[in-house]
C-alpha positions as CSV (number, residue, x, y, z in Angstrom):
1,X,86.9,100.3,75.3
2,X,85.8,103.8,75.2
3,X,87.1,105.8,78.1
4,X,85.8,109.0,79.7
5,X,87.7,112.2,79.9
6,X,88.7,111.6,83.9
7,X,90.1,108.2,83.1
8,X,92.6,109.8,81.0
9,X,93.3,112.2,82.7
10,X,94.1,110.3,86.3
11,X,96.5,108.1,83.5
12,X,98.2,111.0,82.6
13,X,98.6,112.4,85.7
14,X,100.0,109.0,87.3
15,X,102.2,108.7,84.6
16,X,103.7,112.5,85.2
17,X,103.7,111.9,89.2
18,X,105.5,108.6,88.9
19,X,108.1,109.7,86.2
20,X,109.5,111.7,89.2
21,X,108.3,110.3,92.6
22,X,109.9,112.6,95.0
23,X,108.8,116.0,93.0
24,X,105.6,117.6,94.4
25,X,103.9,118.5,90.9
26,X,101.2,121.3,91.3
27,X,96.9,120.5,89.5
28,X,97.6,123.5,87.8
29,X,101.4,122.2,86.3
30,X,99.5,119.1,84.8
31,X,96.2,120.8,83.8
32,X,98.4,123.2,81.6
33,X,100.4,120.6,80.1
34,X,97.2,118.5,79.5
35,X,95.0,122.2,78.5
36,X,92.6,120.9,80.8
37,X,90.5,122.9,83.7
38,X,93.4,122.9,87.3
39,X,89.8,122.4,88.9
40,X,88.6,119.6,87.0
41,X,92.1,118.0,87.5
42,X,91.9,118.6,90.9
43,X,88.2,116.5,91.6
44,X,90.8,113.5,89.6
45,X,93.4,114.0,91.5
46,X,91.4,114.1,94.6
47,X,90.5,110.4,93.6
48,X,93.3,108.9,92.8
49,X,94.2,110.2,96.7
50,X,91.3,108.9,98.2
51,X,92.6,105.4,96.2
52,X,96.0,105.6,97.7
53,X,97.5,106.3,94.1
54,X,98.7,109.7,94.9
55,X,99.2,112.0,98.3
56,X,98.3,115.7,98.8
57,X,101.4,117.6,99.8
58,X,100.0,120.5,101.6
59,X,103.3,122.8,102.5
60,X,104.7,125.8,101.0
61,X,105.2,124.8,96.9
62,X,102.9,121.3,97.9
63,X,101.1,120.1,95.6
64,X,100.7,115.9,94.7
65,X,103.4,113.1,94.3
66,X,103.3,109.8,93.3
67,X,102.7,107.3,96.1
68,X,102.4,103.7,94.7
69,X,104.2,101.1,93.9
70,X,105.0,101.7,89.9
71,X,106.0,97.8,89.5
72,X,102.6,96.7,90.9
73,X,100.0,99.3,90.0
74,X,98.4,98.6,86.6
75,X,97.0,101.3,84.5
76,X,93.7,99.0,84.8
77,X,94.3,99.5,88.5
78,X,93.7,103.7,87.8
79,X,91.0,102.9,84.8
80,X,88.7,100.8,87.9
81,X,89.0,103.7,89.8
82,X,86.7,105.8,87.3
83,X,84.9,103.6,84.9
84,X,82.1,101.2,85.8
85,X,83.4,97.8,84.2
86,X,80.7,95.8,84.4
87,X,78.7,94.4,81.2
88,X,76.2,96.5,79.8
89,X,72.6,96.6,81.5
90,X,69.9,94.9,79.4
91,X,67.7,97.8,80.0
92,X,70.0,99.8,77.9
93,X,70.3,97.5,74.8
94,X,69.8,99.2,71.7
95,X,67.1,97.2,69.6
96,X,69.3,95.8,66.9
97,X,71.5,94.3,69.3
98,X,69.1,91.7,69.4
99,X,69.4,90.6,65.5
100,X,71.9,88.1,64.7
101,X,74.1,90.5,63.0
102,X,73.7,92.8,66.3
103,X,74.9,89.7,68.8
104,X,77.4,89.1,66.2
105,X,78.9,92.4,66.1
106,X,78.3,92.8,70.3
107,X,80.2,89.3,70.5
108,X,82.8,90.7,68.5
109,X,83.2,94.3,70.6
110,X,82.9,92.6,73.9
111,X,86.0,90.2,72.9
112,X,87.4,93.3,72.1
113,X,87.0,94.8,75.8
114,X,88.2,92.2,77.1
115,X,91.8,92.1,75.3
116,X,91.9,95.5,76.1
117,X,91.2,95.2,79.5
118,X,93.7,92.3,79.6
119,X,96.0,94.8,77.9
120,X,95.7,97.3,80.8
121,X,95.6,94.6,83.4
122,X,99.4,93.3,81.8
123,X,100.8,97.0,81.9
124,X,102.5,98.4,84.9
125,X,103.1,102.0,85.7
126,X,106.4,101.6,85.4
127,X,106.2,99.4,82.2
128,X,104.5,102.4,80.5
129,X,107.9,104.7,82.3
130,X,110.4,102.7,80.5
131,X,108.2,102.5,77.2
132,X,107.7,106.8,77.2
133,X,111.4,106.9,77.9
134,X,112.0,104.8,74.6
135,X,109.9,107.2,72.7
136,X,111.8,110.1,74.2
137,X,115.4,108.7,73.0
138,X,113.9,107.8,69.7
139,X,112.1,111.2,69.3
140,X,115.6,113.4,70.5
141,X,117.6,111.4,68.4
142,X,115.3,111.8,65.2
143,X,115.4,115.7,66.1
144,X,119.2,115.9,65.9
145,X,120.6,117.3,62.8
146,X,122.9,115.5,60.7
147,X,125.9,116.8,59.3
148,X,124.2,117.0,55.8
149,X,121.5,119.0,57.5
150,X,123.7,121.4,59.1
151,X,125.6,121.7,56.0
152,X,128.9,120.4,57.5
153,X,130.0,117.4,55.6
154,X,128.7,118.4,52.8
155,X,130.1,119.5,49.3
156,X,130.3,123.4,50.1
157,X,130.6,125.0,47.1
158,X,130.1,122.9,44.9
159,X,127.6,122.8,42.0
160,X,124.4,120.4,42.8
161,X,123.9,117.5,41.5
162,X,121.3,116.5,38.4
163,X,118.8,115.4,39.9
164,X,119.7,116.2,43.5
């Protein structure tokens, strides 16, 4: 499942609005973070508002927060908001999807979708919070030094190892 540049970003942005619920994050915050156009973001965000995903705070340093219900909303929930789900047309068939090899190979893509959209339907909002968070801890803690790095622990002064 192929999805267009507004899908991901309303994902992204969901994700960043729900990590901190009560923080009125800014189009143009996200669209830097994302290098993306604040104007573009702002037709997605504008969206995912009219869907009740996210609410326009318009007051001095407003912006958009989260407004969901991170243990219910799925990101297939967001991805129906933007893509048109339904099976292809027949009108737009390519010709060799009409071989045997060609309804082979769309038999086998189509089972594809749908684990994927399976996939998106299983994971929550604030499944995808806890599993970012995971990557976070793992990613801080493969960033800290050790003691061999920092040269503390380490044999000062002495004369290296062969082979080391």
């Amino acid at each position: 499942m192929k999805l267009q540049k507004n899908t991901s970003l309303a994902l992204y942005s969901v994700l960043e609005f729900a990590a901190d619920p009560n923080r009125h994050i800014s189009a143009a915050e996200i669209a830097d973070k994302y290098g993306v156009s604040s104007h573009h973001l702002a037709k997605v965000l504008s969206e995912l508002a009219r869907a009740g995903v996210v609410e326009s705070v318009r007051c001095v340093g407003g912006g958009y927060r989260f407004a969901g219900n991170a243990r219910r909303l799925t990101l297939m929930d967001i991805i129906r908001t933007f893509e048109d789900l339904s099976p292809a047309a027949a009108d737009r068939r390519e010709s060799g999807e009409l071989t045997p090899v060609g309804m082979a190979l769309g038999a086998v893509l189509s089972e594809i979708d749908e684990i994927a959209k399976a996939t998106f339907s299983s994971l929550t909002v604030a499944t995808m919070l806890r599993l970012i968070e995971r990557q976070q801890r793992a990613e801080s803690r493969t960033r800290t030094p050790s003691p061999r790095d920092t040269g503390r622990g380490s044999r000062r002064g002495a004369k290296p190892r062969p082979g080391a």
